[in-house]
C-alpha positions as CSV (number, residue, x, y, z in Angstrom):
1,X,4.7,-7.7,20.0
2,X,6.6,-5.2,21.7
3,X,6.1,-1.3,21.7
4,X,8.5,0.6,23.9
5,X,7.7,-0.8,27.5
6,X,4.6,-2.0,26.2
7,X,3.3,-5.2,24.7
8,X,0.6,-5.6,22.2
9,X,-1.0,-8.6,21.2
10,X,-1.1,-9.1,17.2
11,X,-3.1,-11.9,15.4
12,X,-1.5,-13.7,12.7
13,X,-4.3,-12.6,10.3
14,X,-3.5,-9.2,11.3
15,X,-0.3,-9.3,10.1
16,X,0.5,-8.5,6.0
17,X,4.2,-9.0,6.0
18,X,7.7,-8.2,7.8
19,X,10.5,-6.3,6.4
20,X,13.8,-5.7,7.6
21,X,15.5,-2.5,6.6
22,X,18.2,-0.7,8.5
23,X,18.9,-3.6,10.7
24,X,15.4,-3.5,12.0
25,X,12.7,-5.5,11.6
26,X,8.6,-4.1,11.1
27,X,5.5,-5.6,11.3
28,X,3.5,-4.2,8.3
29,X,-0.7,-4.8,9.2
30,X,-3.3,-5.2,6.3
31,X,-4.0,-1.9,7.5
32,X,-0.6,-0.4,6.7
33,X,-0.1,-0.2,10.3
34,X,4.1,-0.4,11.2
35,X,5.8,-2.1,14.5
36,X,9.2,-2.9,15.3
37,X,9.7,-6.5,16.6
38,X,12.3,-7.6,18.3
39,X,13.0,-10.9,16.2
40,X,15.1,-11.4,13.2
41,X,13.5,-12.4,10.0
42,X,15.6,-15.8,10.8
43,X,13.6,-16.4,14.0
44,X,10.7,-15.4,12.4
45,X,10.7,-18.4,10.2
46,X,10.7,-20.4,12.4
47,X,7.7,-19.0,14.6
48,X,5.9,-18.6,12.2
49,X,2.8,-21.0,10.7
50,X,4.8,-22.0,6.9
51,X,1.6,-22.4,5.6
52,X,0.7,-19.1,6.2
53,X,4.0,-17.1,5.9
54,X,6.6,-17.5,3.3
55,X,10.1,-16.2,3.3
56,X,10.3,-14.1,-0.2
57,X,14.0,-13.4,0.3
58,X,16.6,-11.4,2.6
59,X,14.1,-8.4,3.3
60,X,10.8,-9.8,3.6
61,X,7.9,-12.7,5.0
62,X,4.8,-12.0,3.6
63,X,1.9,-13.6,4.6
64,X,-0.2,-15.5,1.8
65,X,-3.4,-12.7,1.8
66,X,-0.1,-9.9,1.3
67,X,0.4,-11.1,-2.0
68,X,-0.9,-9.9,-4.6
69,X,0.3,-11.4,-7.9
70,X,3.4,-12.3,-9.6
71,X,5.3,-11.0,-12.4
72,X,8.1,-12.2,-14.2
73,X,11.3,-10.6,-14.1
74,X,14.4,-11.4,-15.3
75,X,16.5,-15.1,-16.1
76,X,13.7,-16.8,-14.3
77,X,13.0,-14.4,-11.2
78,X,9.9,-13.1,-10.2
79,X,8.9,-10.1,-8.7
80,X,6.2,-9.7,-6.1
81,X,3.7,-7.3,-5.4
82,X,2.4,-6.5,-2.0
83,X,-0.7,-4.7,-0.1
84,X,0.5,-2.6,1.0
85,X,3.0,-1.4,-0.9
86,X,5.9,-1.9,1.1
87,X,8.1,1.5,1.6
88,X,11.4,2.3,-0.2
89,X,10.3,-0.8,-2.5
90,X,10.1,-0.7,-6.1
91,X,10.2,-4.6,-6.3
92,X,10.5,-7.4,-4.2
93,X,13.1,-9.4,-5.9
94,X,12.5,-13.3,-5.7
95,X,15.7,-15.3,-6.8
96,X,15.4,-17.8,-9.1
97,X,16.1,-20.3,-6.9
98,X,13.4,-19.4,-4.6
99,X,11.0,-19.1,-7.5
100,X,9.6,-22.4,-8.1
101,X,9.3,-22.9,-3.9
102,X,6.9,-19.6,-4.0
103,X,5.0,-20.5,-6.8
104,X,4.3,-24.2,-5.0
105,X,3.6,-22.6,-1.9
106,X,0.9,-20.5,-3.8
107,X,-0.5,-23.4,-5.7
108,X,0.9,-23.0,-9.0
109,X,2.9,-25.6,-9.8
């Protein structure tokens, strides 16, 4: 990972979950640590290990140890809750298309 000139190695285990906001992206850490990458969420999916990272929609990849637990929302959505809590988040929003995928991915089919 990048951090101004420098570069800074980051284990995938290190990593909770990535957000894009304000047409950047950060790097949240278990630790609530925050870095800005220089990847879309786009290429990020497909860098990143799919069993370990999912995409939950337009703002976010969370990594399976980020999450939580599930609640339901509204006509079949879900919300998700993540450590850390991410920042200007209430929610985090799954579609219901993207629904059943997540739940799969988590084991509960």
């Amino acid at each position: 990972m990048k951090l101004g000139q420098r570069l800074l190695p980051v284990n995938d285990r290190e990593v909770a979950y990535f957000q894009a906001s304000d047409k950047l992206v950060m790097l949240v850490t278990h630790e609530g640590r925050k870095y800005v990458v220089d990847y879309t969420l786009t290429e990020l999916e497909g860098l990143l290990d799919p069993r370990q990272f999912f995409r939950l929609n337009r703002q976010f990849i969370a990594s399976l140890d980020a999450i939580s637990e599930l609640e339901s929302y509204f006509k079949g959505q879900v919300t998700v809750n993540l450590v850390p809590d991410p920042d200007g988040e209430d929610q985090v929003v799954i579609s219901r298309r993207r629904t059943p995928e997540l739940k799969s991915w988590l084991g509960q089919d």
